[in-house]
C-alpha positions in Angstrom: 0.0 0.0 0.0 1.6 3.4 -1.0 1.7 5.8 1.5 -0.8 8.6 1.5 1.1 11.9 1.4 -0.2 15.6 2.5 0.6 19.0 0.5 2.2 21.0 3.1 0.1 24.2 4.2 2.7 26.4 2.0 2.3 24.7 -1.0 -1.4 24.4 -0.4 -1.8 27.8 -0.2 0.4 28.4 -3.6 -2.5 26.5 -5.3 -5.0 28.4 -4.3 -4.0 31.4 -4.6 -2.4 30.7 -8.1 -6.1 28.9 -9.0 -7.8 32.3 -7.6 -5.3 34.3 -9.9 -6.2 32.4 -12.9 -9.8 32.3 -12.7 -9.2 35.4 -11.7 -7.3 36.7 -14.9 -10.0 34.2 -16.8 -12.8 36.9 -15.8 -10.8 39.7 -16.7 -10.2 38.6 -20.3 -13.6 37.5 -21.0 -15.0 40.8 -20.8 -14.9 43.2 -24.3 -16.0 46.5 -25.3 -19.5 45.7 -26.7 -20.9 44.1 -30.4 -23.8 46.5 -31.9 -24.8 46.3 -35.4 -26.5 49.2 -37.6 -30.2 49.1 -38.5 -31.0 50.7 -42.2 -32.1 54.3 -41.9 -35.3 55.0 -42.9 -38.3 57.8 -42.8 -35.7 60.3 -44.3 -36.9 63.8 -44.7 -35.1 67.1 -45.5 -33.8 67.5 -41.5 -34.2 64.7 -40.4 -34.2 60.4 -40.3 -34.4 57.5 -38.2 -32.4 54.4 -37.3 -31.1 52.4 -34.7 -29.3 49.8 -33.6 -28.8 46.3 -31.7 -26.6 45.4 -29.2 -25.8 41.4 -29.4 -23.2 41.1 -26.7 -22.7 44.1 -23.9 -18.8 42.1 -23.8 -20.1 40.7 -20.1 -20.6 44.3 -18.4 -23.3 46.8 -18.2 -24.1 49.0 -21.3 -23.9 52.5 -19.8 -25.2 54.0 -23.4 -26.1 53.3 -26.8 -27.3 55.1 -29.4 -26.1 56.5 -33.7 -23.6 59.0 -34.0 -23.1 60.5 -37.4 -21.1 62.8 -39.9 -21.2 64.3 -43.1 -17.0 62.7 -43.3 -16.5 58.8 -42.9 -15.9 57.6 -39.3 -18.4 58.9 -36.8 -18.0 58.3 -33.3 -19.4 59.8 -30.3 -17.6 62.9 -30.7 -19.7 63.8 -33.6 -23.7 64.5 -33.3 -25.3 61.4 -31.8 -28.3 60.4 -29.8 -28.9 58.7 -26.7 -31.4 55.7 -26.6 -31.3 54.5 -23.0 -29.1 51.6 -22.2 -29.0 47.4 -22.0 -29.3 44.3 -25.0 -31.3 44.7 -27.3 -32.3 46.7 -30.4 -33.1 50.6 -30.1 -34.7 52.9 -32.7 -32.9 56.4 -32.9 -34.6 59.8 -33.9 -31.3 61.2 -36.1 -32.7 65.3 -35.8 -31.0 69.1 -36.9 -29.8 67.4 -40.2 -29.2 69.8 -43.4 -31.5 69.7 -46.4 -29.7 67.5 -49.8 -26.9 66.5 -47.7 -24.9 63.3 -47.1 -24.7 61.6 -44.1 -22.5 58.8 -42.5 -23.9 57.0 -39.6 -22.8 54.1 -37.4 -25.0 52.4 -34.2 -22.7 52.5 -31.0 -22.6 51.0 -27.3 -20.8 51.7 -24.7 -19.5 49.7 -21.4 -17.0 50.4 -19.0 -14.3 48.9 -21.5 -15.2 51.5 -24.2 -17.5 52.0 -27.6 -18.0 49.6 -29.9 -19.4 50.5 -33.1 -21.4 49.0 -36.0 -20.9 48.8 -39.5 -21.1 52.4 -41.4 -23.6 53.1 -43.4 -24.6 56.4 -45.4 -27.7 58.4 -46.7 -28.8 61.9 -48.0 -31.0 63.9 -46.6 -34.2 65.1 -49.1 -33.5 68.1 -51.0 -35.0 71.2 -49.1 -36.9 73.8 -50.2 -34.3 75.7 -52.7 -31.9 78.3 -52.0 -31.4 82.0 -52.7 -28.5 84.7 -52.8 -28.7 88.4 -51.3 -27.6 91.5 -53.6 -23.5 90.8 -52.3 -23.7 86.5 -53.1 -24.3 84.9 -50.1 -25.9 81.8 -50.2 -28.7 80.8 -47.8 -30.7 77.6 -47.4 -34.7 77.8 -47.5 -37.0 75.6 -45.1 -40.2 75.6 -44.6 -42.0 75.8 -41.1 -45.5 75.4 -41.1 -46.3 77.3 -44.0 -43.8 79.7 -44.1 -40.1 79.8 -45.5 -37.4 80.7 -43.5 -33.7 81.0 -44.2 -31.4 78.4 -42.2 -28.8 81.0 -42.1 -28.1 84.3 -40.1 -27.9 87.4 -42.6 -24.3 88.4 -43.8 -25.2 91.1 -46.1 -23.6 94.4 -46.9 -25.7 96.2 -48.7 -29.6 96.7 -49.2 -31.4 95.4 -51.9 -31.1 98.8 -53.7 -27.2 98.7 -53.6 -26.7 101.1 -50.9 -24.3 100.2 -48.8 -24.8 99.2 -44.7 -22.4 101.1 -43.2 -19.6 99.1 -40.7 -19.0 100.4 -37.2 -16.2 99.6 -35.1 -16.0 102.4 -32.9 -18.2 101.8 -29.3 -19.5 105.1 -28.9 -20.3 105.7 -32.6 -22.4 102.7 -32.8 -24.3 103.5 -29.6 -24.8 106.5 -30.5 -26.4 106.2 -34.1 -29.7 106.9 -35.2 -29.1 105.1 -38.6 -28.2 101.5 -39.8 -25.3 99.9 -39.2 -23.2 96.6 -39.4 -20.5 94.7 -37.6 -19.1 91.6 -37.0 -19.0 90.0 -33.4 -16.0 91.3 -31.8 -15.0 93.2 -34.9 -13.5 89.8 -36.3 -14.8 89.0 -39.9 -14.3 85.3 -39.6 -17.3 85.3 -36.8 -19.2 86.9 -39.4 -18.5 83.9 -41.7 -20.0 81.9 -39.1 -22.7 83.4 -37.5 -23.4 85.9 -39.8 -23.5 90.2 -39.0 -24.9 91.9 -36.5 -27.5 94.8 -37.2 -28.7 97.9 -35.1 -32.6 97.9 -35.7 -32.1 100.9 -37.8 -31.5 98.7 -40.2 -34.5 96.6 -40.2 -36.7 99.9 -39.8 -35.2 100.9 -43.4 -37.5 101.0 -46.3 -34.5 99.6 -48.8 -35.2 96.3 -47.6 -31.6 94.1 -46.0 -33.5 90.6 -46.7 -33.5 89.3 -50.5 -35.8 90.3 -52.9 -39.2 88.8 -51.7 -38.4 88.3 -48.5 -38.1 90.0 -45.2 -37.9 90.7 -41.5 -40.3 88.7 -39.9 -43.1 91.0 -37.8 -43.6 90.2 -33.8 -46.7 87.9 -35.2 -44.4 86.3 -37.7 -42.1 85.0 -35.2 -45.1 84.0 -32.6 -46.5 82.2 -35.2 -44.0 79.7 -36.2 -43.5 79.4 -32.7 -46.7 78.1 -31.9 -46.5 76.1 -35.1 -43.8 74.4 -32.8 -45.7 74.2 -29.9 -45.4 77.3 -27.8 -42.2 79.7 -26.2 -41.8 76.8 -23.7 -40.6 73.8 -26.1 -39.6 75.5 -29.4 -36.5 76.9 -28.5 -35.0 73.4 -28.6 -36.2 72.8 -31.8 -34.8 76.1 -33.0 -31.2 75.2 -31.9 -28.3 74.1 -33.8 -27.2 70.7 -32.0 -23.8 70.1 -30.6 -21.9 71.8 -28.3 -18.2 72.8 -28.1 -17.4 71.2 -25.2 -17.9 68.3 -26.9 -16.3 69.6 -30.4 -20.0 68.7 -32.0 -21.6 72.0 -32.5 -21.2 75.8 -31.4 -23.3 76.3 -28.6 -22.0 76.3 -25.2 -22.9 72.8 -23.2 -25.4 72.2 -21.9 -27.6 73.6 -25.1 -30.3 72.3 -23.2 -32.8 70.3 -25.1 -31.5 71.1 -28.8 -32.7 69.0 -31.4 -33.2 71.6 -34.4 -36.0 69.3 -35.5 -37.6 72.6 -37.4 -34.3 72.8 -39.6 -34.1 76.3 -38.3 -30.3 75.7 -37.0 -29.8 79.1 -34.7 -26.6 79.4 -33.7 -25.2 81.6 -30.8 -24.3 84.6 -32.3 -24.2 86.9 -29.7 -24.9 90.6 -29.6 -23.3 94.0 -29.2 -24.9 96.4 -26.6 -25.6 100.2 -26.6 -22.4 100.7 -25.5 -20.7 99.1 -28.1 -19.6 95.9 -25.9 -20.3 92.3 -27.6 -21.4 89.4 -25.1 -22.7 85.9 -25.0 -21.0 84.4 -28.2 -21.3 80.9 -28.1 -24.2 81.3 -24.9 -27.1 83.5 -27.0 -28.8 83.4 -30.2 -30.5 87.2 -30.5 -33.1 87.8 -33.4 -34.8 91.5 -34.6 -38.5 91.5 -35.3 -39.9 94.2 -37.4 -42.6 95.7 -35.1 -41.3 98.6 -32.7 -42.5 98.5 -29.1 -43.1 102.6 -28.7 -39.3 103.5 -28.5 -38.2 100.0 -28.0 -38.4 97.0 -30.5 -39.6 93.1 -29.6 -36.5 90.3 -30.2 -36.5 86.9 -29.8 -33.5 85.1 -27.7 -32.4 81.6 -27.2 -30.3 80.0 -24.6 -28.0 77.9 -24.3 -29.1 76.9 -20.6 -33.0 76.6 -21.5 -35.0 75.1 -23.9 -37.8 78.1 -24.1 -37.6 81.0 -26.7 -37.6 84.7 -24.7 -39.5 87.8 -25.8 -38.2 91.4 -24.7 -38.8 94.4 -25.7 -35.5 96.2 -26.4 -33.2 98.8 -27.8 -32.7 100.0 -31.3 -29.0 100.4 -30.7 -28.2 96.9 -30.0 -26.4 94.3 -32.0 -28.7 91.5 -33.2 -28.8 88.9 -35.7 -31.4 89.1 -38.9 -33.2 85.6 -40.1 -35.2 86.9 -43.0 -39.0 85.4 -43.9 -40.6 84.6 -47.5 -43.3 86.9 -48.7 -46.6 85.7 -48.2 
């Protein structure tokens, strides 16, 4: 009979331990950044489309998010626009929102765990063309969409000159421009290139002058223009999100400042925060503040309409001719 012989307590312990360690390290290097494939997009219009996703293996951790990210270049992650469809397995539908008329799109379905993003195969679309587009008296180019029955132009005014050729004079100096009585022009901080972006900012003398700033058959919209589309988008509470450009610049996905609460641009409007300059000549809230002139004076002062990048809601004051705003021009009825 052999004799029975016992591990000694040391090399017991080595076992174990080294068994723990390798189960252990087993765990560890079962667990993946997540499989999600990409559903066909579908129910495109001119701003916006919808698609989804399904995530087949969450890589044996918790999906913390999920959702389509997309571009108009190859290769979208998360860093570009993207939506958020709650979390888990599963297949998701995605609402793809704020998308440009005739314009093509590359979209992938991602999930993410604590590992990372995993993303599904690209695939790409175009948007339906939108309603046309039109040029101002210098050459600009603007985009046309239509909200409830109205068109509007997707793009702040850059113009320098009204319709008749006359040129909008440009104001740099701060007391000169709060001080005027006539139109004028500038860019945000006196820098042209913010122009390029966001477009020029206008006293109201401007928009009170008879040669017209907007294209040839269009306009400045009135107080009841602008309260009109936004009841068309469900009242001053809600329609400021659907107003706003998406993205933020925290996030390198847009030009409003996080949190650009509730911005979806599901009108096709696409305001961007353009800032204004005060009476006294000072410019604040690029980035924060989308500011836009009505036509219809208040007895010395003139209603706006202002957007946030903290709230969803559109504002109404009544303010000063001098100031700085942007212009969105309406089509002729």
């Amino acid at each position: 009979m052999k004799p029975v012989r016992f591990l000694s307590f040391s090399a017991a312990l080595t076992i174990t331990i080294s068994t723990v360690v390798f189960t252990s390290c087993s765990k560890r290097e079962s667990t993946s950044i997540p499989s999600v494939t990409t559903t066909d997009i579908y129910a495109i219009t001119q701003t916006s489309a919808t698609g989804g996703g399904n995530v087949t293996n969450g890589g044996r951790l918790t999906i913390i998010a999920r959702g389509v990210c997309w571009n108009t270049s190859p290769g979208p992650s998360t860093l570009n626009s993207k939506t958020t469809d709650s979390t888990g397995i599963g297949a998701y539908t995605s609402y793809l929102t704020g998308l440009l008329p005739n314009t093509n799109y590359f979209v992938r379905a991602y999930a993410t765990n604590s590992m990372g993003t995993g993303y599904g195969a690209e695939l790409s679309f175009t948007t339906l063309p939108g309603d046309g587009t039109i040029t101002d008296i210098d050459g600009n180019l603007y985009h046309i969409i239509t909200i409830g029955t109205r068109g509007w132009l997707m793009e702040n005014l850059k113009v320098t000159r009204f319709n008749k050729g006359d040129s909008v004079p440009e104001v740099t100096d701060d007391i000169e421009w709060g001080a005027l009585k006539k139109g004028a022009r500038c860019s945000y901080d006196k820098n042209p290139f913010n122009a390029e972006t966001y477009g020029l900012l206008y006293n109201w003398y401007v928009v009170g002058d008879t040669r017209n700033i907007c294209p040839v058959g269009w306009h400045v919209p009135s107080d009841s223009e602008w309260q009109s589309m936004i009841d068309f988008l469900g009242g001053a509470l809600i329609a400021g999100g659907k107003l706003k450009a998406t993205g933020t610049l925290e996030m390198g996905t847009g030009l409003w400042n996080s949190p650009n609460t509730v911005a979806t641009n599901e009108s096709g409007f696409t305001a961007l925060p353009g800032g204004s300059r005060g009476v006294s000549g000072g410019f604040s809230n690029l980035s924060s503040n989308a500011y836009f002139w009505s036509s219809t004076p208040d007895q010395t002062h003139v209603w706006d309409r202002e957007l946030s990048f903290k709230y969803g809601n559109v504002e109404r004051y009544s303010v000063s001719k001098e100031n700085g705003y942007s212009i969105r021009c309406i089509k002729d009825k």
